[in-house]
C-alpha positions in Angstrom: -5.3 -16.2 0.0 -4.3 -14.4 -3.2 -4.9 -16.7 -6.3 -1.9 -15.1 -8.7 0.9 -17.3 -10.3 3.9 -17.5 -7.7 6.6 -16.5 -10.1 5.0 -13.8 -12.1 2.5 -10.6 -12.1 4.9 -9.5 -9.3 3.2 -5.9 -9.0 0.1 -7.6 -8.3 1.2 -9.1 -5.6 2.7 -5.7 -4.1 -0.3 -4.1 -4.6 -1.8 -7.1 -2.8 0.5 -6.8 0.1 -0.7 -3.3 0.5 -4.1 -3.2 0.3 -3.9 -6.5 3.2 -1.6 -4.1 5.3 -4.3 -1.4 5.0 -7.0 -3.9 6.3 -6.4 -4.4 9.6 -4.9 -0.8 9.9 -8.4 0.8 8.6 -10.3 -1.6 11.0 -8.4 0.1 14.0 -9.1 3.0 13.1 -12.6 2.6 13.2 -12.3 2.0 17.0 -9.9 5.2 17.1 -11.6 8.8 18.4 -10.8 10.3 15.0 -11.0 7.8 12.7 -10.7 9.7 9.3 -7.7 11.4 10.3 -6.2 8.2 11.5 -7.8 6.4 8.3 -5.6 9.2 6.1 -2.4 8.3 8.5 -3.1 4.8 7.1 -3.1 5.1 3.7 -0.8 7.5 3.3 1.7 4.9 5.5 1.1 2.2 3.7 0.9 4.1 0.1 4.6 5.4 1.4 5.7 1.8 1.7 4.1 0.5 -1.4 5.7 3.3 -3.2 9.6 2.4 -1.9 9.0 -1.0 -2.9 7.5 0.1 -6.4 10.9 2.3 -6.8 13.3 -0.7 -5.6 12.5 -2.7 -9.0 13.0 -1.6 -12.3 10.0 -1.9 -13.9 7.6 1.2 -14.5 6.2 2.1 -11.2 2.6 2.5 -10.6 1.1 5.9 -11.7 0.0 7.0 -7.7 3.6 6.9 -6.7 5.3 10.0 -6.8 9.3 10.1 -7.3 9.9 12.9 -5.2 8.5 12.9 -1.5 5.9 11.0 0.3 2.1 10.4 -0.4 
C-alpha cells in the first residue's frame, strides 16, 4: 500500500499508479516468447497513459511526457 497523504502529493500517487500498472504487465512478459519487445510495448503503454493523465491537470507535467505524440 502506498504510504502518501490522501489529499495531497497527487503526482505521486500517479506516478504510483503507473509504476503498479507496469508490475504485473512486466511480469507477463517475462513468460512471453519475446519478452523485451513486449517489455518496451509495456512501458511505452503505460508511460502513454500516465502521460494523458499528467496533461488532464494543470499543474507542470512530468519532464518524460512529451506534448506532442506518444512515448
Amino acid at each position: 500500500p502506498l504510504l502518501l497523504p490522501p489529499t495531497a502529493f497527487a503526482h505521486l500517487h500517479r506516478q504510483a499508479a503507473a509504476l503498479a500498472a507496469l508490475r504485473p504487465r512486466l511480469n507477463d512478459c517475462c513468460r512471453h516468447h519475446s519478452p523485451l519487445p513486449c517489455a518496451r510495448r509495456a512501458w511505452t503503454d503505460v508511460l502513454d497513459g500516465f502521460c494523458t493523465d499528467e496533461f488532464g491537470v494543470k499543474t507542470r507535467q512530468f519532464h518524460c511526457c512529451r506534448r506532442h505524440g506518444t512515448a
